[in-house]
Residue, then its C-alpha position, 0 to 999 in steps of 0.5 A: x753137290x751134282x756130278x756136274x760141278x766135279x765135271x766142270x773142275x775136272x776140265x778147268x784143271x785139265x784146261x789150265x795144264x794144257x795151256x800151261x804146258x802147251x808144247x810139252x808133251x812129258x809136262x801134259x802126260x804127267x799133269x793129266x795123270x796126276x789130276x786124274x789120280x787126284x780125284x779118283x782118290x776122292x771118288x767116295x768122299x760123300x761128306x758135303x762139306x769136303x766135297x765143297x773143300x776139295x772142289x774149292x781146292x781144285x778151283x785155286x790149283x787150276x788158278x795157281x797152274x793159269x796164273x804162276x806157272x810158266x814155261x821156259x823155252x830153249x831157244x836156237x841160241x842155247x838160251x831160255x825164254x820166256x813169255x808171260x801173258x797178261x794173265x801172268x800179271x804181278x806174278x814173282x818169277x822164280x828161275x830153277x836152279x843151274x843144276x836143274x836145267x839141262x846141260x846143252x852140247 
Protein backbone atom coordinates (compact mmCIF):
# COMPACT_ATOMS: atom_id res chain seq x y z
CA UNK A 1 0.00 0.00 0.00
CA UNK A 2 1.61 3.55 -0.87
CA UNK A 3 1.30 6.45 1.07
CA UNK A 4 -0.57 7.77 -1.32
CA UNK A 5 -3.65 5.56 -1.46
CA UNK A 6 -4.23 6.90 2.44
CA UNK A 7 -3.72 10.33 1.15
CA UNK A 8 -6.34 10.07 -1.51
CA UNK A 9 -9.00 8.54 0.87
CA UNK A 10 -8.15 10.82 3.60
CA UNK A 11 -9.08 13.81 1.20
CA UNK A 12 -12.18 11.80 -0.26
CA UNK A 13 -13.61 11.94 3.40
CA UNK A 14 -12.89 15.34 3.92
CA UNK A 15 -14.21 16.02 0.30
CA UNK A 16 -17.37 14.15 1.07
CA UNK A 17 -17.86 16.05 4.82
CA UNK A 18 -17.35 19.53 3.13
CA UNK A 19 -20.01 19.00 0.73
CA UNK A 20 -22.34 17.46 3.03
CA UNK A 21 -22.01 19.93 5.65
CA UNK A 22 -21.25 23.08 3.42
CA UNK A 23 -22.75 26.11 5.73
CA UNK A 24 -22.34 24.17 8.97
CA UNK A 25 -19.37 25.13 10.63
CA UNK A 26 -19.85 23.04 13.93
CA UNK A 27 -20.91 19.88 11.45
CA UNK A 28 -17.09 20.32 9.22
CA UNK A 29 -15.03 21.10 12.73
CA UNK A 30 -16.50 18.11 14.38
CA UNK A 31 -16.25 15.66 10.83
CA UNK A 32 -12.70 16.58 10.03
CA UNK A 33 -11.52 16.01 13.63
CA UNK A 34 -12.95 12.84 13.99
CA UNK A 35 -11.59 11.69 10.52
CA UNK A 36 -8.40 12.62 11.46
CA UNK A 37 -8.66 11.07 14.90
CA UNK A 38 -9.71 7.93 12.75
CA UNK A 39 -6.88 7.51 10.96
CA UNK A 40 -4.37 8.79 13.25
CA UNK A 41 -5.53 5.57 15.54
CA UNK A 42 -4.35 3.49 12.56
CA UNK A 43 -1.09 5.32 11.93
CA UNK A 44 0.82 1.89 12.87
CA UNK A 45 -1.20 -0.63 11.26
CA UNK A 46 1.37 -2.36 9.03
CA UNK A 47 -0.68 -5.58 8.10
CA UNK A 48 -1.80 -5.44 4.48
CA UNK A 49 -4.44 -6.92 4.55
CA UNK A 50 -6.42 -4.31 7.32
CA UNK A 51 -4.74 -1.82 5.35
CA UNK A 52 -6.74 -2.69 2.38
CA UNK A 53 -9.83 -3.08 5.14
CA UNK A 54 -9.78 0.06 6.73
CA UNK A 55 -9.17 2.07 3.08
CA UNK A 56 -12.21 -0.05 1.62
CA UNK A 57 -14.06 1.13 4.97
CA UNK A 58 -13.04 4.74 4.69
CA UNK A 59 -14.03 4.57 0.61
CA UNK A 60 -17.75 3.33 1.69
CA UNK A 61 -18.17 6.21 4.67
CA UNK A 62 -16.99 8.86 2.06
CA UNK A 63 -19.93 7.24 0.06
CA UNK A 64 -22.48 6.77 2.64
CA UNK A 65 -21.52 10.74 3.82
CA UNK A 66 -22.01 11.80 -0.15
CA UNK A 67 -24.73 9.87 -1.03
CA UNK A 68 -27.14 9.55 2.65
CA UNK A 69 -26.41 12.43 4.57
CA UNK A 70 -28.35 15.39 3.94
CA UNK A 71 -28.92 18.71 5.85
CA UNK A 72 -31.99 20.30 6.79
CA UNK A 73 -32.15 24.05 6.88
CA UNK A 74 -34.30 26.38 9.02
CA UNK A 75 -35.84 28.64 6.57
CA UNK A 76 -37.36 32.67 7.19
CA UNK A 77 -40.59 30.86 7.96
CA UNK A 78 -39.33 28.94 11.09
CA UNK A 79 -39.28 25.59 8.97
CA UNK A 80 -36.74 23.02 7.71
CA UNK A 81 -35.62 22.28 3.89
CA UNK A 82 -34.25 20.26 2.29
CA UNK A 83 -32.69 19.82 -0.84
CA UNK A 84 -31.15 16.47 -2.17
CA UNK A 85 -29.21 16.67 -5.13
CA UNK A 86 -29.03 14.03 -7.78
CA UNK A 87 -26.56 12.16 -6.34
CA UNK A 88 -29.06 11.75 -3.23
CA UNK A 89 -31.19 9.43 -5.76
CA UNK A 90 -33.27 6.25 -3.94
CA UNK A 91 -31.88 7.68 -0.90
CA UNK A 92 -34.61 6.82 2.48
CA UNK A 93 -35.20 10.10 4.01
CA UNK A 94 -35.38 9.69 7.90
CA UNK A 95 -36.49 13.06 9.89
CA UNK A 96 -35.00 13.29 13.50
CA UNK A 97 -37.04 13.59 16.05
CA UNK A 98 -39.17 16.46 17.49
CA UNK A 99 -37.22 16.44 20.71
CA UNK A 100 -34.01 16.63 18.78
CA UNK A 101 -34.71 19.71 16.66
CA UNK A 102 -34.17 23.28 18.23
CA UNK A 103 -37.15 24.94 19.60
CA UNK A 104 -37.51 28.30 17.67
CA UNK A 105 -38.76 31.70 19.76
Amino acid sequence: MSRGEALRAYRGLLRATRKSFAGDTLMLNASAMEVRKKFEENRGVSSETQIQKLLEEAREASHFISTMIVQAKLNDRGGYEVKASPEHAGATLELPSEESLPKSV
